[in-house]
DRENTOR-592973 format. One line per 4 residues: for each residue x, y, z of C-alpha. Coordinates in steps of 0.05 Angstrom, whole numbers, plus 5000, padded with zeros to 4 digits. Example, Ala and Ser with C-alpha at 12.3 -4.5 7.8 and 13.67 -1.06 7.14 Angstrom:
<recs>
5246 4910 5156 ~ 5273 4979 5143 .
</recs>
This chain:
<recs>
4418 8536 3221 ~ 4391 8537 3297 ~ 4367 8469 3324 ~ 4309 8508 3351 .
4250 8503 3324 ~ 4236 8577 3309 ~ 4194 8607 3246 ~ 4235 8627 3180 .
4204 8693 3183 ~ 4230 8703 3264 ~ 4252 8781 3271 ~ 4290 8739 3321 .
4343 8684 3287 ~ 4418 8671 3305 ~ 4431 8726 3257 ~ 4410 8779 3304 .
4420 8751 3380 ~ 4403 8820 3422 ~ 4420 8830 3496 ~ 4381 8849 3545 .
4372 8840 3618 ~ 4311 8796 3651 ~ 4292 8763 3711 ~ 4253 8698 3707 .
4190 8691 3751 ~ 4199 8624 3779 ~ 4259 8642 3795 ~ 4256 8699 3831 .
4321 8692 3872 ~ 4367 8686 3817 ~ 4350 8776 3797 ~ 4357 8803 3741 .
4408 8777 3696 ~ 4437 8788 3628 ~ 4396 8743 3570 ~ 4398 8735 3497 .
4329 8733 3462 ~ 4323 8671 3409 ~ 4260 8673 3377 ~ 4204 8682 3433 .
4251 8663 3491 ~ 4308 8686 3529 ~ 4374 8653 3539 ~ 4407 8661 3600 .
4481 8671 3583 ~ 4503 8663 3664 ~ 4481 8599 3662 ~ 4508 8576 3584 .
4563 8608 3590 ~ 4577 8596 3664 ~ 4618 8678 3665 ~ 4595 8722 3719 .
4596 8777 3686 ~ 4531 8761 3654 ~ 4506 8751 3725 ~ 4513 8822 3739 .
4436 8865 3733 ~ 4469 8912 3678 ~ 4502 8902 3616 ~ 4556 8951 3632 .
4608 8897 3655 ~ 4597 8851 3599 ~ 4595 8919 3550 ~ 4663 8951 3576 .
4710 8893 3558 ~ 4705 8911 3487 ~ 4697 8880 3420 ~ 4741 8826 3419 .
4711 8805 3479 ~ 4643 8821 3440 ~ 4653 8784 3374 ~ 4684 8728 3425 .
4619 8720 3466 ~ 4575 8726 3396 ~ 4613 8658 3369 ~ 4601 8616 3434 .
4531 8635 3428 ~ 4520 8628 3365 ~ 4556 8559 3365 ~ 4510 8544 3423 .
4451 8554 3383 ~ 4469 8516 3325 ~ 4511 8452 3353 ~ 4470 8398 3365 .
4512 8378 3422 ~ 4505 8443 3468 ~ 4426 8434 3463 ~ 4415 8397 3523 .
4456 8458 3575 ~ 4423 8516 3527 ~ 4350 8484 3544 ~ 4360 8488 3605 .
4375 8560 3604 ~ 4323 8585 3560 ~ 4258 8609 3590 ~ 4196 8637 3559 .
4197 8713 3548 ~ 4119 8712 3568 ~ 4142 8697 3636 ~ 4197 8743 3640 .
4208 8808 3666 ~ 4244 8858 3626 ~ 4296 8909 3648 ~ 4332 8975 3636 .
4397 8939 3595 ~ 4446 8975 3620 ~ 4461 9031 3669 ~ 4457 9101 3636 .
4511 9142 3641 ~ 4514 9219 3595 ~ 4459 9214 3550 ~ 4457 9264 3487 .
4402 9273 3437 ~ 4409 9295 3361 ~ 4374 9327 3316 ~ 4400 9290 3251 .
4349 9289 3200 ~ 4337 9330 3155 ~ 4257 9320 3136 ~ 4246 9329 3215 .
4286 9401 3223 ~ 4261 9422 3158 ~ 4191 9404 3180 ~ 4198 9437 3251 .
4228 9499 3226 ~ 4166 9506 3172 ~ 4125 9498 3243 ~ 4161 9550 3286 .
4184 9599 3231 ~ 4144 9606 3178 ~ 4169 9647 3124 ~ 4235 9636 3142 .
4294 9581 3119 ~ 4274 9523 3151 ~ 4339 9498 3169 ~ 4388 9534 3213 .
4460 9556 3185 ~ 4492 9514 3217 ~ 4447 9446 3205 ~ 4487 9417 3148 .
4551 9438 3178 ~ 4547 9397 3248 ~ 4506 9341 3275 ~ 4465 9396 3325 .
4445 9369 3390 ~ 4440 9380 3466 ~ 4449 9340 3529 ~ 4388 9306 3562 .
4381 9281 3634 ~ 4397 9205 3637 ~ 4366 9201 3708 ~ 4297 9192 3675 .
4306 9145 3631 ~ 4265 9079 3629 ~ 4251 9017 3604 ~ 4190 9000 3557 .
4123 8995 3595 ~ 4140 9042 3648 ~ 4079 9097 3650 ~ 4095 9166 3627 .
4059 9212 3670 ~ 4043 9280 3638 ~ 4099 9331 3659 ~ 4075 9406 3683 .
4120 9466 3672 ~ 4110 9529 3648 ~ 4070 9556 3577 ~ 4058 9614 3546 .
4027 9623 3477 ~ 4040 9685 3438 ~ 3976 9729 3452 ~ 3984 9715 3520 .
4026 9775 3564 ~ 4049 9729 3619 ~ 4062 9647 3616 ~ 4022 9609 3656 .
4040 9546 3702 ~ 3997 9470 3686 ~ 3998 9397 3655 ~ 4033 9404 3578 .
3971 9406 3533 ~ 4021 9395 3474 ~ 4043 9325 3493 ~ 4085 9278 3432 .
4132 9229 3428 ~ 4189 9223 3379 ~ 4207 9163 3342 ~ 4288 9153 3353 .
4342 9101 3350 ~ 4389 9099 3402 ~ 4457 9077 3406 ~ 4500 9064 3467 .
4576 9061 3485 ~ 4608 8999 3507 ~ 4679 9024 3514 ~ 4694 9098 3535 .
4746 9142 3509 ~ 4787 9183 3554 ~ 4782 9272 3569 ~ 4816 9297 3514 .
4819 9240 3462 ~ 4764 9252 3400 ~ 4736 9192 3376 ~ 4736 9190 3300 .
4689 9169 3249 ~ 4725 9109 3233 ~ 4732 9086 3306 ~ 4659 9082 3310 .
4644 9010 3318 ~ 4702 9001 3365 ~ 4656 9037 3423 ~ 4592 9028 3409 .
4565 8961 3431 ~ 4494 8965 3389 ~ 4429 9002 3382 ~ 4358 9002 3407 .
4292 9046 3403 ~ 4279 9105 3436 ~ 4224 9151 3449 ~ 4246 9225 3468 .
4174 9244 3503 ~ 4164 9323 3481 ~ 4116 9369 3515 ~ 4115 9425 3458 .
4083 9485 3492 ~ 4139 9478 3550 ~ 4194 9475 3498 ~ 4174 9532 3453 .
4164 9576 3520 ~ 4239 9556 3556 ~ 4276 9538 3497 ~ 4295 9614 3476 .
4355 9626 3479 ~ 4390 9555 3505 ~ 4356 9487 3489 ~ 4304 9446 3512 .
4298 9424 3587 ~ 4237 9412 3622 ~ 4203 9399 3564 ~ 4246 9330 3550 .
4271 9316 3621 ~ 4214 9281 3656 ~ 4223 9218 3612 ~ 4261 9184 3558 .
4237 9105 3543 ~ 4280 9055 3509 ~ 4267 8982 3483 ~ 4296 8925 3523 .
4336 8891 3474 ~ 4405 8919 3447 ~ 4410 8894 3374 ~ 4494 8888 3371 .
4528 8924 3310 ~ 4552 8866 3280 ~ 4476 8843 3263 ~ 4468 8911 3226 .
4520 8897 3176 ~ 4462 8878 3125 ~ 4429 8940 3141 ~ 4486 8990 3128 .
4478 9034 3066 ~ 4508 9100 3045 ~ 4481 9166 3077 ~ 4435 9216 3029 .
4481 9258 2992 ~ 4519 9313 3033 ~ 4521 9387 3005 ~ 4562 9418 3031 .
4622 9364 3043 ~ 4621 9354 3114 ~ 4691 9380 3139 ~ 4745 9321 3149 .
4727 9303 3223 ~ 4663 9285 3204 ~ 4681 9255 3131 ~ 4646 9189 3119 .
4695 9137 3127 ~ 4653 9068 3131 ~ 4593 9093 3116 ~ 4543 9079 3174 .
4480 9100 3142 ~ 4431 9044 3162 ~ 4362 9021 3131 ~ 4318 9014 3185 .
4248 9006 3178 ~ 4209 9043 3240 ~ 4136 9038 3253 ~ 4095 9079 3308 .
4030 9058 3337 ~ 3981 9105 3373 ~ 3928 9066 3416 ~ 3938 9009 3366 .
3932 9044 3301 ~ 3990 9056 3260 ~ 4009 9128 3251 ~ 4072 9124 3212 .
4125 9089 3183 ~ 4191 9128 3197 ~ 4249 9108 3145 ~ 4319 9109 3183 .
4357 9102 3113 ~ 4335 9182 3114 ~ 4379 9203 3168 ~ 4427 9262 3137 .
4480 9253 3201 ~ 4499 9182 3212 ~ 4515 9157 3285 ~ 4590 9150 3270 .
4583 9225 3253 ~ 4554 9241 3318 ~ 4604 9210 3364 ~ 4654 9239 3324 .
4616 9305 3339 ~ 4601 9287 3408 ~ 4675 9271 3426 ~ 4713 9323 3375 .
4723 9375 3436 ~ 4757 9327 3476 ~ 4701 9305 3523 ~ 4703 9245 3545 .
4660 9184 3545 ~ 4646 9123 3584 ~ 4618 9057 3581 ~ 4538 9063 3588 .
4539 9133 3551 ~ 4479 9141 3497 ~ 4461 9186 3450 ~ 4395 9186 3406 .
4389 9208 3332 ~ 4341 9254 3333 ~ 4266 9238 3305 ~ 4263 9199 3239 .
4228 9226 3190 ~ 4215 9216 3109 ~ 4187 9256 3059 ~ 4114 9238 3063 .
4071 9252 3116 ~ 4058 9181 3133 ~ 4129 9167 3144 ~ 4144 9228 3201 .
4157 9209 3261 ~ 4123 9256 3311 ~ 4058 9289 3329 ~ 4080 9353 3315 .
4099 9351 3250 ~ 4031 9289 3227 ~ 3985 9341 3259 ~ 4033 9402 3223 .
4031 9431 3290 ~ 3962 9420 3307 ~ 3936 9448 3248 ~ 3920 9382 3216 .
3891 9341 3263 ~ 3904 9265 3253 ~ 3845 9215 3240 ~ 3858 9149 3279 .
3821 9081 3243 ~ 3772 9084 3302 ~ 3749 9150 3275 ~ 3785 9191 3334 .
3833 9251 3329 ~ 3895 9268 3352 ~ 3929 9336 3339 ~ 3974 9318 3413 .
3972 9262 3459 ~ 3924 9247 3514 ~ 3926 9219 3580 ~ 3916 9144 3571 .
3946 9142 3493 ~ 3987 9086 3496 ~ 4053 9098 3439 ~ 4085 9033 3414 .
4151 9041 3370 ~ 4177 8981 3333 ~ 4236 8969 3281 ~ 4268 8925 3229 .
4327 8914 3184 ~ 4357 8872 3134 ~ 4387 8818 3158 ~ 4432 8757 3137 .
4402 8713 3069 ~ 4351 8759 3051 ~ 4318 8755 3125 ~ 4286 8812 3176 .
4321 8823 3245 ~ 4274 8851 3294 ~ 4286 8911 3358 ~ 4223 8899 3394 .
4191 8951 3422 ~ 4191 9015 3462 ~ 4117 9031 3487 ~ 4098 9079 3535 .
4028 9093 3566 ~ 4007 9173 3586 ~ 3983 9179 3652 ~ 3944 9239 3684 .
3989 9295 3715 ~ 4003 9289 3786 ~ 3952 9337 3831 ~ 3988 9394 3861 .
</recs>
């Protein structure tokens, strides 16, 4: 038990202890900085632990020593936290998160985004192929997924402004050139590498929790008219590029060990590289707000690929990774409607326009939506551990 005097419901207890990096505002000269978050506060682990590495304005460092070096750092804090005799130097290095500015958590490096559940691709392919088999041939074969651009990715808060690109609906003889009019978020959990492997050297299943250093929310912005027009016959591009948000806090793997679970059941077998070894599945409870209102409540625990599966996938080539490297699962969706996690598939395409509870509709987004994505899991004696958020806010196209 913490000394602190925190809530027995806080999302935010010893058992979970996310990092993130802040920068205090009165004192501005110290920069950002790596920090713990304890309840509604943030612990700054320079000063406790007195290691410059946690000085640095980017996890990376810290992250790319590894997990002993992980689990190592998790004790001293955690001791810190709970031995009455370290409270007088951890007081002094805790400040209030409502005065504290929030930043990216670590530097990017490759980011990759999936496309790993199955209620989602079945959903989109009902959307874009009617008629046909929703799911691809090769869905339940491979984790599918494509690279994204990690130059654009932010922190929560940071305004979205609508991208512009190129559209062309299906009556139309030529594709035409504006602001997306098909504008959606995706509700995501991200997951990011803390020690690389080298060209040439897969990482398996198995070795999983030896490089990735924890998880955090994502939204993967989507402007749907760009990506149905440039997505034949590679991927999407513009249409994901101009902005990817992520929550400030990185919840470490070890506080998910409550919320792993087995994976739904797998037919076919996957093939032995991707054969669940430790099974990673993990019951996260997702919620997405639009403008306030809750829209849905994405179930994680649905996910058909698992992120061990996905680095395994990611890596199984031989390319290589490094520390900083991300990769997203792909939007998390459940069987009913309340629980998908996009516009496109709530408004079935914009066929079924949502009904907000201040009696507005949605069928896209529009400039000025704000999107707020928040998450839970089972944590240690029964209790909740807590991601934060990711929000984003839609601003007007930039005049050409």
């Amino acid at each position: 038990m913490t000394w602190l005097d925190l809530p027995p419901d806080s999302l935010f207890g010893t058992s979970n202890l996310p990092y993130g990096v802040f920068s205090a505002g009165d004192r501005p000269q110290s920069g950002p900085r790596v920090g713990v978050r304890i309840g509604d506060a943030v612990l700054d682990l320079a000063q406790v632990l007195d290691d410059p590495v946690f000085g640095e304005p980017s996890l990376n460092a810290f992250m790319a020593q590894g997990r002993t070096r992980w689990n190592e750092v998790r004790a001293r804090i955690t001791e810190s936290l709970t031995a009455a005799r370290h409270r007088r130097v951890v007081q002094a290095a805790l400040y209030p998160l409502s005065g504290a500015r929030l930043h990216l958590p670590f530097t990017p490096g490759d980011y990759a985004d999936f496309f790993g559940n199955e209620y989602h691709a079945a959903n989109a392919g009902r959307i874009f192929r009617p008629g046909a088999e929703p799911l691809a041939p090769n869905w339940k074969y491979l984790p599918v997924g494509y690279h994204g651009r990690s130059g654009t990715i932010v922190v929560s808060g940071t305004p979205v402004t609508r991208p512009r690109g190129q559209r062309k609906v299906p009556q139309d003889s030529a594709p035409e050139f504006g602001p997306s009019r098909r504008l959606d978020f995706e509700a995501e959990v991200g997951f990011v590498l803390g020690t690389g492997s080298p060209l040439g050297t897969p990482v398996a299943v198995g070795e999983f929790a030896d490089h990735v250093f924890g998880a955090f929310l994502l939204n993967d912005w989507s402007a749907r008219d760009l990506q149905a027009w440039e997505s034949t016959p590679l991927g999407p591009f513009l249409a994901k590029s101009f902005a990817t948000s992520i929550s400030p806090w990185i919840v470490p793997l070890d506080a998910l060990e409550h919320a792993r679970i087995s994976p739904p059941p797998r037919d076919p077998e996957p093939l032995p590289y991707l054969a669940d070894v430790d099974k990673w599945g993990l019951d996260l409870a997702l919620e997405v707000r639009l403008n306030g209102h809750v829209v849905a409540r994405p179930p994680f625990a649905t996910m058909y690929w698992t992120p061990a599966q996905m680095l395994a996938h990611l890596t199984v080539n031989g390319a290589s990774t490094r520390t900083g490297d991300l990769y997203a699962s792909g939007t998390v969706s459940g069987p009913d409607r309340s629980q998908r996690g996009c516009l496109l598939e709530l408004s079935w395409g914009g066929a079924e326009p949502v009904t907000l509870a201040d009696g507005s509709v949605r069928t896209f987004l529009l400039d000025a939506d704000e999107v707020t994505i928040t998450a839970t899991a089972p944590g240690a004696s029964g209790a909740r551990i807590g991601f934060g958020e990711v929000t984003g806010q839609i601003l007007p196209p930039v005049a050409s």
